[in-house]
N, C-alpha and C positions, 0 to 999 in steps of 0.2 A: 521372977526375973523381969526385969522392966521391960529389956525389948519385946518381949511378949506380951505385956500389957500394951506396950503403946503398938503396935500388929494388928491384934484386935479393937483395940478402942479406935484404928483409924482404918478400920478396912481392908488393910493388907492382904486377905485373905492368902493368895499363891505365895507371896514373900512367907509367911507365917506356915506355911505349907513344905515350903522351901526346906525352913531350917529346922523344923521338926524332919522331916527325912534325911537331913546330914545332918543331926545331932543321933540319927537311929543307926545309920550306916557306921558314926563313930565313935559307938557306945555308947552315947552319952542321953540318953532317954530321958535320969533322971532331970536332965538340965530344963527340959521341955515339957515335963510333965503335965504342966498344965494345956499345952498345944495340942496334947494326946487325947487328954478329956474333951476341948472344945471340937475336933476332929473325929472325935466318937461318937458323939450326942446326937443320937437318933432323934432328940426332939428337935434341934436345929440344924439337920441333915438325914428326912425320912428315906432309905432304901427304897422304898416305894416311889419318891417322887424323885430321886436321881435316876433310877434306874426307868422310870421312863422319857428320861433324855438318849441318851444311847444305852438301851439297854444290852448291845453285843459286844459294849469295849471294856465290862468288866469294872464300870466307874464305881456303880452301886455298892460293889464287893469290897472296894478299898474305902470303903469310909468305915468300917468296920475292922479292916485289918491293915494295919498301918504300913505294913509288907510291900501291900499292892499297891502304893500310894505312889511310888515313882514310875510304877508303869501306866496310870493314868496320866501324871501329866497335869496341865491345866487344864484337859480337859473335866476334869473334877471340879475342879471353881467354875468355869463357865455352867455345868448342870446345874450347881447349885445359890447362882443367881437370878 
């Protein structure tokens, strides 16, 4: 999908963040697939080093489960710059 190439090749990150949770809320996963991989990738978002930005708001846990990803918020982009 291009808009998801040009998202990540320009930093987008929260926008990119955005429509991967409303393409999950409405079904549409497959659309984003590739959003799901770069938002899982423990080698370019360690648990370990999110999770000690705020480690009580639960950030850590939603980079793993794509679930949690709207009740972090931006605050999830912000840990992870």
């Amino acid at each position: 999908m291009q808009v998801v190439q040009y998202l990540l090749a320009h930093n987008y990150l929260l926008t990119a963040l955005e429509l991967l949770v409303e393409a999950q809320e409405a079904g549409n996963e497959e659309d984003v697939d590739s959003l799901q991989h770069f938002f899982s990738d423990q080698a370019k978002f360690p648990a370990e080093v999110v999770a000690k930005y705020d480690p009580n708001d639960g950030t850590a846990a939603c980079l793993h489960n794509p679930a949690e990803m709207r009740n972090a918020g931006s605050r999830f982009l912000v840990a992870c710059n």
